[in-house]
C-alpha positions as CSV (number, residue, x, y, z in Angstrom):
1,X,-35.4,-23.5,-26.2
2,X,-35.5,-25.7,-23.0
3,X,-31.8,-25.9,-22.9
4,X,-31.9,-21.8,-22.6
5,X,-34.3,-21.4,-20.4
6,X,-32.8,-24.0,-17.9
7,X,-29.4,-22.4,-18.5
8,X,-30.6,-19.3,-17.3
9,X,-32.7,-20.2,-14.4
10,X,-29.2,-22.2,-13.0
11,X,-27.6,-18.5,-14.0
12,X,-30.1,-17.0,-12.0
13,X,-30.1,-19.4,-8.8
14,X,-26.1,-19.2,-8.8
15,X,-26.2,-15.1,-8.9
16,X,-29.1,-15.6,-5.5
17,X,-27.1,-17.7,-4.0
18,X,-23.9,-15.5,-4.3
19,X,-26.2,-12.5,-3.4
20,X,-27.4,-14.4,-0.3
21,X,-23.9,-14.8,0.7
22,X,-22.8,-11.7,0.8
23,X,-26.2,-10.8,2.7
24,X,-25.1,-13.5,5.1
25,X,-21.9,-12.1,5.7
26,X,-23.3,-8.1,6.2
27,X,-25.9,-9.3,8.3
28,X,-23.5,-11.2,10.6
29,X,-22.9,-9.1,13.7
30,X,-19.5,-7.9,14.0
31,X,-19.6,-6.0,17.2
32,X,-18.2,-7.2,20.2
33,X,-19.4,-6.3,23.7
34,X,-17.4,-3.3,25.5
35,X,-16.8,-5.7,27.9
36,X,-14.1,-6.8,25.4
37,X,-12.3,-3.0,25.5
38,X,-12.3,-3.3,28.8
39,X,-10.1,-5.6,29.3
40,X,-7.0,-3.9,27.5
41,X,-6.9,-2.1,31.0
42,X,-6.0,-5.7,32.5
43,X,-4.0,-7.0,29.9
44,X,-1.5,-4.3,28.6
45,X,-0.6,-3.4,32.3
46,X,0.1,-7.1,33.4
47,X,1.4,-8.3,29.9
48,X,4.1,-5.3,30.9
49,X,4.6,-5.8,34.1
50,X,5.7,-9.2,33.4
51,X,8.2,-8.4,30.6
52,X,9.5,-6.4,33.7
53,X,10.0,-8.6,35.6
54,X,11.7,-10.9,33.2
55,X,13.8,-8.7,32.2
56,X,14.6,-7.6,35.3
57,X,15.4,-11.1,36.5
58,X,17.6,-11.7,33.3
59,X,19.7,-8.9,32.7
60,X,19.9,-7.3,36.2
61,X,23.4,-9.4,37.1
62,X,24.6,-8.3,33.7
63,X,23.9,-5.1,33.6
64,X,25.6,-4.3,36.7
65,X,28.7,-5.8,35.6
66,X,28.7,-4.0,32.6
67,X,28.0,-0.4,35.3
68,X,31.2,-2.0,37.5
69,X,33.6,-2.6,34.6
70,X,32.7,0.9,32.7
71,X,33.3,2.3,36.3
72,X,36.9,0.9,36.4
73,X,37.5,1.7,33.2
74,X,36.9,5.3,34.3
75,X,38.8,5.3,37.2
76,X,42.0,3.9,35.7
77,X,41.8,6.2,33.2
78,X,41.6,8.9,35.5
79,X,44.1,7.9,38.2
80,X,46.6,7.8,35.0
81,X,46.0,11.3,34.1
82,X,46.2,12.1,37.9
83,X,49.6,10.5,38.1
84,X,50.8,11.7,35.0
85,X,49.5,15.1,36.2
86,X,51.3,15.2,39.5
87,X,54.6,14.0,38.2
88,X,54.6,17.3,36.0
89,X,54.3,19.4,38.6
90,X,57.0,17.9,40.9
91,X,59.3,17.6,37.9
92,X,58.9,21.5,37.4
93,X,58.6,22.6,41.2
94,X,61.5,20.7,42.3
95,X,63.8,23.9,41.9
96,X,62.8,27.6,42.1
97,X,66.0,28.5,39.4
98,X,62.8,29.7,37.3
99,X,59.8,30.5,37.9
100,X,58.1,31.6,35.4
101,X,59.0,29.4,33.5
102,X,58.1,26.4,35.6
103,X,54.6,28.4,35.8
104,X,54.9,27.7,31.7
105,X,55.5,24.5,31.9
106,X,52.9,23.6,34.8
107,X,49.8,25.4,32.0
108,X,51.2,23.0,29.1
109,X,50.7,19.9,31.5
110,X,47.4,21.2,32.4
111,X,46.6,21.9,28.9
112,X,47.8,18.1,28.1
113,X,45.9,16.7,30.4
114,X,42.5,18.7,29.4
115,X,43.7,17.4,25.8
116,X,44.2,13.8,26.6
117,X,40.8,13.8,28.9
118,X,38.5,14.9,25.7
119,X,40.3,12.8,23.3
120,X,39.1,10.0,25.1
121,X,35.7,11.5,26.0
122,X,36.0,11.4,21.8
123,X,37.0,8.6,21.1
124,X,35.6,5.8,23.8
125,X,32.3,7.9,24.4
126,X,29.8,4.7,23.8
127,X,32.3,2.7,26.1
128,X,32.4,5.0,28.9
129,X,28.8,6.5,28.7
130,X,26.5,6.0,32.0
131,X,25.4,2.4,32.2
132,X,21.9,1.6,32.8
133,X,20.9,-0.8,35.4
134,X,18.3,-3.2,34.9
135,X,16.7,-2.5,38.1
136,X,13.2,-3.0,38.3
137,X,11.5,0.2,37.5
138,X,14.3,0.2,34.8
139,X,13.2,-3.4,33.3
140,X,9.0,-1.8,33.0
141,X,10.5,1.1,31.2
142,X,12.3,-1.3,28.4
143,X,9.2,-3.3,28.6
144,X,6.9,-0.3,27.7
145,X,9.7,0.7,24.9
146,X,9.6,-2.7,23.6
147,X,6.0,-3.0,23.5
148,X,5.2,0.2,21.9
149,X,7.9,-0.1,19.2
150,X,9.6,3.7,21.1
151,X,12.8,2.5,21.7
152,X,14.7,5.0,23.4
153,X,18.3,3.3,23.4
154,X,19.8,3.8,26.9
155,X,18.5,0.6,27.6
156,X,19.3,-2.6,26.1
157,X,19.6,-6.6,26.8
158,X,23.3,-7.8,27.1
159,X,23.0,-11.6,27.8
160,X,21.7,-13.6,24.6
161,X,18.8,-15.1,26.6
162,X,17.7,-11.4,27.4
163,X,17.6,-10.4,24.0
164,X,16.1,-13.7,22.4
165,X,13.0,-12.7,25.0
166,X,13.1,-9.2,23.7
167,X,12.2,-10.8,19.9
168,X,9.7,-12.8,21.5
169,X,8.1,-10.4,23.7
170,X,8.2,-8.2,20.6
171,X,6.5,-10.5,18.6
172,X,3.6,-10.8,21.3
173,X,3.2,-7.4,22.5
174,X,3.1,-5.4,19.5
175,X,0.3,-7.1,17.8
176,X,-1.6,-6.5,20.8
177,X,-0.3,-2.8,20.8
178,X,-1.8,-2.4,17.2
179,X,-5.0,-4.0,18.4
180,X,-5.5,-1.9,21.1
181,X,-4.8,1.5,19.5
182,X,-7.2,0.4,16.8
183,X,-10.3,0.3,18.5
184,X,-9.0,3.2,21.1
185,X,-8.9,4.9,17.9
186,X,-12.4,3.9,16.4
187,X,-13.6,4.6,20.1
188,X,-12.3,8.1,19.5
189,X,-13.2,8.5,16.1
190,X,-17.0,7.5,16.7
191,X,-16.5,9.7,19.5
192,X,-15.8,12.9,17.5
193,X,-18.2,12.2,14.5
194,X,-21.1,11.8,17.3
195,X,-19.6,15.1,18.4
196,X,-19.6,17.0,15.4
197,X,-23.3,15.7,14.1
198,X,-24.5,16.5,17.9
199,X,-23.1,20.2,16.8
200,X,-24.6,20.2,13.6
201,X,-28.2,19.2,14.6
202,X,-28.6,20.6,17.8
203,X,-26.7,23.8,17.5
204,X,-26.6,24.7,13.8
205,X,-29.8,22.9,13.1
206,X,-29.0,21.2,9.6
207,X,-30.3,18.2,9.1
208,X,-28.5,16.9,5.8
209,X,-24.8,15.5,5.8
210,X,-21.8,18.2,5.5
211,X,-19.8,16.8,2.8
212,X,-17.1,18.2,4.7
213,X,-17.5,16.4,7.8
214,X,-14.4,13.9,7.7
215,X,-11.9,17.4,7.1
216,X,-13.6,19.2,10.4
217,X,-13.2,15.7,12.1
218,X,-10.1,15.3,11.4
219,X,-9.1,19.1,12.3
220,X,-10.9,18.2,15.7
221,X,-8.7,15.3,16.2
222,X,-5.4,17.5,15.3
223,X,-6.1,20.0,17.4
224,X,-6.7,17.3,20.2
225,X,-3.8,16.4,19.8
226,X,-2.2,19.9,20.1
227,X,-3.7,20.8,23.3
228,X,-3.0,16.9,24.9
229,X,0.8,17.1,23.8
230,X,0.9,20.3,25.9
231,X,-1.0,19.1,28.8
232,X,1.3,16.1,28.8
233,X,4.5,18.3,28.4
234,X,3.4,20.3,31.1
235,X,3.3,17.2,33.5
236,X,6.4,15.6,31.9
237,X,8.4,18.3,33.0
238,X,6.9,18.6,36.8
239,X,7.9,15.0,36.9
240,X,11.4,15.8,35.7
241,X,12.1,17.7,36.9
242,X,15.1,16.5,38.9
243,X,16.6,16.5,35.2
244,X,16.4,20.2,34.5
245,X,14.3,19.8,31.4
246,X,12.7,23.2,30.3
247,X,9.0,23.2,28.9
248,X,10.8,22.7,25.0
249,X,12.8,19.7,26.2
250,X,9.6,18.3,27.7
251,X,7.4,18.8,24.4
252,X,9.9,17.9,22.2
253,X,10.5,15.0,24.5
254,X,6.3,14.2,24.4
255,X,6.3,14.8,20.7
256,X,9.3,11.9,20.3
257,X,7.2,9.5,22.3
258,X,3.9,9.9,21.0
259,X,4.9,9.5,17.2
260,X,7.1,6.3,18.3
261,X,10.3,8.1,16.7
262,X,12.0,7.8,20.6
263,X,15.7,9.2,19.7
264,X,17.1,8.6,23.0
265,X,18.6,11.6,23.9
266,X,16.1,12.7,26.7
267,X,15.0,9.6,28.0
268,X,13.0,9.6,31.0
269,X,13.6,8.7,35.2
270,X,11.5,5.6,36.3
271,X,8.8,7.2,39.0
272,X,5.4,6.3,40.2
273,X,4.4,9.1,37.9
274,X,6.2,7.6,35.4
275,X,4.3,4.6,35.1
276,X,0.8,5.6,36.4
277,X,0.2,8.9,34.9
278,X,2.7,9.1,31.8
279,X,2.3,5.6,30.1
280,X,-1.6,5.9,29.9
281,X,-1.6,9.3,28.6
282,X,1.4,8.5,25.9
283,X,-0.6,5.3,24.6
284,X,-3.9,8.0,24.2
285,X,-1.4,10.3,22.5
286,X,0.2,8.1,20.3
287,X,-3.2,6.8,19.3
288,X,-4.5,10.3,18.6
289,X,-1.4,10.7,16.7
290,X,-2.3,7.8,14.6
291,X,-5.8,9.0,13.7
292,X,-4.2,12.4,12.2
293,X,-1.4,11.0,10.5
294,X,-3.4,8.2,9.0
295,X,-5.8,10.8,7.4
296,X,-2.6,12.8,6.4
297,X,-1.4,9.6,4.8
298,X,-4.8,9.0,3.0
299,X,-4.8,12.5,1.4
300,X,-0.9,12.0,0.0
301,X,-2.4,8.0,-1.3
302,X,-5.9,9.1,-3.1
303,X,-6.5,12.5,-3.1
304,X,-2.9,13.9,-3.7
305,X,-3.3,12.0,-7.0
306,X,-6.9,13.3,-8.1
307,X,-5.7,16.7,-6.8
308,X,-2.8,16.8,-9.8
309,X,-4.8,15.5,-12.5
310,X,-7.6,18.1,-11.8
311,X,-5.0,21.2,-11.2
312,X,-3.4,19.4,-14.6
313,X,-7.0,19.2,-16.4
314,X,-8.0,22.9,-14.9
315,X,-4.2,24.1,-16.6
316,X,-5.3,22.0,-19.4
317,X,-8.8,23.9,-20.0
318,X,-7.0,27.3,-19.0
319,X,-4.8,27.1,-22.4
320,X,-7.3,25.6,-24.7
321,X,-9.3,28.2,-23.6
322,X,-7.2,31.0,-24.4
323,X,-6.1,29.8,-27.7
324,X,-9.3,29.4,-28.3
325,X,-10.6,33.3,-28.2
326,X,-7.3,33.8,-29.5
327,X,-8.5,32.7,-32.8
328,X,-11.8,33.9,-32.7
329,X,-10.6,37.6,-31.7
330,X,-7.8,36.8,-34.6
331,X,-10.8,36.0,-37.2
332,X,-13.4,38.9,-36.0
333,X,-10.8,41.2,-37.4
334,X,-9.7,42.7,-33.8
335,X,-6.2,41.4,-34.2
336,X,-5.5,41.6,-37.9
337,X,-1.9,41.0,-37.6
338,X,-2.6,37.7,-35.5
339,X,-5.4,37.0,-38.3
340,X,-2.5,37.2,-40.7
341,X,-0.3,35.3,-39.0
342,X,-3.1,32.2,-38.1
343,X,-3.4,32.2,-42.1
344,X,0.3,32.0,-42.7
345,X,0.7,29.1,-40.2
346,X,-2.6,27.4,-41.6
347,X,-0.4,28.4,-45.2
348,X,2.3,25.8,-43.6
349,X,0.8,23.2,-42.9
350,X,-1.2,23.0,-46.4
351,X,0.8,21.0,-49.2
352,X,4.3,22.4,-50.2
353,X,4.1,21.9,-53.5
354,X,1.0,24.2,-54.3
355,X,1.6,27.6,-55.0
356,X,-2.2,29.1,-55.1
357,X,-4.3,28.8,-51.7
358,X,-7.8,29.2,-51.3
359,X,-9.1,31.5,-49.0
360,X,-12.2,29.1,-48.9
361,X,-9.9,26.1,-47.6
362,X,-8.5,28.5,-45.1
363,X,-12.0,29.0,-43.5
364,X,-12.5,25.8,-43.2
365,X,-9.3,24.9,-41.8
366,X,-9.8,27.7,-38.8
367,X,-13.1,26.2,-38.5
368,X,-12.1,22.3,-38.6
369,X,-9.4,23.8,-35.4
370,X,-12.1,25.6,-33.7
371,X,-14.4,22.9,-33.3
372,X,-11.6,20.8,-32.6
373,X,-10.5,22.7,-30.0
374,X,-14.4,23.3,-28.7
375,X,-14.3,19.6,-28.5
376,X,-11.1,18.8,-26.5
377,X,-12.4,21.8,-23.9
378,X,-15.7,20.0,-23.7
379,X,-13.9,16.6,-23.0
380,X,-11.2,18.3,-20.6
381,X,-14.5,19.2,-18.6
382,X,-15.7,15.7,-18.6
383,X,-12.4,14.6,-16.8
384,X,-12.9,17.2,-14.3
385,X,-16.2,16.8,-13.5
386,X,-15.1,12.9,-12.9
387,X,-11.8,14.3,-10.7
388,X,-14.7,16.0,-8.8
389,X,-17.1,13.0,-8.3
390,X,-13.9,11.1,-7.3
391,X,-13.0,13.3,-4.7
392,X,-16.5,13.5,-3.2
393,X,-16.6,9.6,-3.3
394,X,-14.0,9.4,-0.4
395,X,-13.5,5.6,0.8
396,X,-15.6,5.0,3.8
397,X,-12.7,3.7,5.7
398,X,-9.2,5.6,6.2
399,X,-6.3,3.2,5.8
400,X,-4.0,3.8,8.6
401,X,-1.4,1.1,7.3
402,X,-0.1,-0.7,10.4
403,X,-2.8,0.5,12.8
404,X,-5.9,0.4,10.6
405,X,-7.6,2.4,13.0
406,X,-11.1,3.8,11.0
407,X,-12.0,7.6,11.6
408,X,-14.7,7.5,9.3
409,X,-18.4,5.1,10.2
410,X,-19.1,2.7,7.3
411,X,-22.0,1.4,9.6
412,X,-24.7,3.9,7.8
413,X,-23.2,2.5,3.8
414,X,-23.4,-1.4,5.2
415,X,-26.7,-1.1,6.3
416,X,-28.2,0.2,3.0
417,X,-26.7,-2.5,1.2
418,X,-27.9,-5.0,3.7
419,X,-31.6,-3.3,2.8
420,X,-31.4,-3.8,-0.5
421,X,-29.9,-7.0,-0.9
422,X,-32.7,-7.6,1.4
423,X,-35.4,-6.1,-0.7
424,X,-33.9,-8.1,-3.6
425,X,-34.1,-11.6,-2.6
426,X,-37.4,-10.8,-1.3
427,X,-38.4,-9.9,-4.7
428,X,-37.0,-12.7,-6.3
429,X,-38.0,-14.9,-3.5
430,X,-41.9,-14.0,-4.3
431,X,-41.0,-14.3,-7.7
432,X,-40.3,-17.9,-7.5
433,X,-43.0,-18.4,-5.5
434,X,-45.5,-17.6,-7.8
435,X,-43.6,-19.9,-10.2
436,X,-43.5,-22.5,-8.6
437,X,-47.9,-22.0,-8.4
């Protein structure tokens, strides 16, 4: 009896101890001082700035030997044409026996040399495509495409020193990217739950929590995002506008960036604007961006799922359901050629071998399949009563993937369990106490 009672109060000290733990851990403060945001602003421009300048050191020699030799290329191409061209024509001017048809011959050689001029256009496009300079304001550009994972494509290293930095500057800078953007995006996120319980208390004067709070924050945050991607478009093409670019080219352009896809077909020209005015408002946009897709990304993981089972379970209930009165109209005599034919299928299943039925064993049949059938309805509803609870019981924390940025504040769930693991070793601490007397 000892033995037990011992064993029990070592059970009981091991579960406090545990409990006291995980206390430990939520009472253990967690935030840092904004003093600590702050200094992205000093960081992310410098840690940049210098991949520029690397880069601009590295592959600047390189790169202009790369512009020089596609620039021969391009000229001997063309002064062959040119020659070729010219020998036509003195071929077929050198006598006026026939006109015309030296006019003939002149629009074939013209035709030619169109032909031969876009089959190698065709052909040799990536080798004689505009070379990009690493000049300097060229070098912060790949550094900024680098470090936030866009990637246009128009620029890239070509010495194996420039692109071995390019790995590790990769390796450095997008970690710090992620960082960043997360706690932008909890910034933002705290930012527009404040917003929308301001609203709710001030303005529409409710006091309890809208279960639907997270889907209006995260409509605020999409349409944000709408109305920033057009501000920024607007800008974007005021600043190139030296490159033509309409208003679409300039959204589609600011879409590309923002959501890190960075095709590379419209790629920007380094400016002042460029890298004071865009940059900032493209790592805000791409942050934003981040906050909608993650909860986009959370609905397809969780609730996509409890979404089909309860459209399944409601489909489920629909058919039971109508099978259901089916057989009750069928028995209350209001269908009495379905009532026949429910006792000829009930007539099936019975034994094969018996040639006499009772109407008796029928009954009971139809009423063993309707209470069946009650029963399975019943337990459908169970499971979509628990789809329901499920999808009220949303995680307290979206999972962006990568980013991990949080639009929802778990602060208000920690700190109830904090107060009642609190309140419990309290308890239990008393408890002991009066033991021990």
């Amino acid at each position: 009896m000892q033995s037990k009672t011992k064993m029990h109060a070592e059970h009981e000290f091991n579960n406090t101890k545990e409990i006291e733990k995980l206390y430990h851990k939520l009472s253990a403060t967690r935030d840092r001082s904004k003093r600590c945001f702050l200094l992205y602003f000093f960081i992310i421009p410098l840690f940049i700035i210098i991949g520029g300048v690397t880069f601009f050191f590295l592959e600047l020699v390189a790169s202009q030997e790369a512009e020089t030799r596609n620039n021969q290329v391009c000229v001997a191409e063309r002064k062959l044409l040119m020659e070729n061209l010219k020998a036509s024509l003195e071929g077929n001017f050198s006598t006026n026996a026939n006109i015309m048809q030296n006019l003939t011959n002149l629009w074939q050689a013209i035709q030619d040399t169109v032909i031969e001029i876009e089959s190698c256009h065709r052909k040799r496009l990536f080798e004689l495509m505009p070379i990009e300079t690493f000049a300097f304001k060229n070098a912060l550009i790949y550094s900024f495409s680098v470090y936030t994972t866009i990637g246009y494509g128009h620029l890239f290293p070509r010495t194996m020193k420039g692109r071995i930095l390019t790995v590790v500057y990769a390796v450095i800078g997008i970690p710090l990217n992620v960082a960043f953007i997360s706690d932008l995006g909890e910034l933002i996120g705290r930012t527009v739950q404040y917003a929308l319980q301001y609203s709710q208390r001030r303005i529409l004067n409710k006091t309890t929590q809208d279960p639907c709070i997270e889907y209006k924050k995260f409509s605020l945050v999409v349409l944000i995002a709408i109305v920033l991607t057009a501000i920024i478009a607007i800008i974007v093409m005021k600043v190139e506008r030296s490159r033509h670019w309409n208003y679409v080219d300039s959204l589609y352009y600011t879409f590309t960036t923002s959501t890190l896809i960075g095709l590379g077909d419209l790629t920007p020209e380094p400016s002042c604007l460029q890298f004071f005015v865009l940059m900032p408002l493209f790592l805000i946009s791409e942050t934003i961006f981040a906050l909608a897709i993650g909860f986009v990304t959370y609905l397809y993981r969780y609730e996509s799922v409890i979404m089909y089972k309860l459209i399944k379970h409601k489909i489920s209930k629909f058919l039971l359901h109508r099978r259901l009165q089916h057989i009750k109209s069928a028995l209350q005599g209001e269908n009495l050629q379905d009532s026949h034919e429910l006792i000829r299928l009930s007539a099936e299943k019975a034994d094969t071998a018996r040639t006499s039925v009772d109407t008796g064993k029928y009954n009971a049949d139809v009423d063993a399949e309707i209470a069946e059938l009650s029963a399975r309805e019943m337990l459908i509803d169970k499971k979509i009563g628990k789809e329901i609870e499920m999808l009220e019981a949303v995680p307290s924390e979206i999972d962006l993937g990568i980013l991990n940025a949080q639009m929802k504040n778990d602060h208000e769930s920690k700190r109830r369990l904090k107060d009642t693991l609190k309140k419990w070793l309290d308890e239990h601490s008393v408890k002991d106490d009066e033991d021990m007397k």
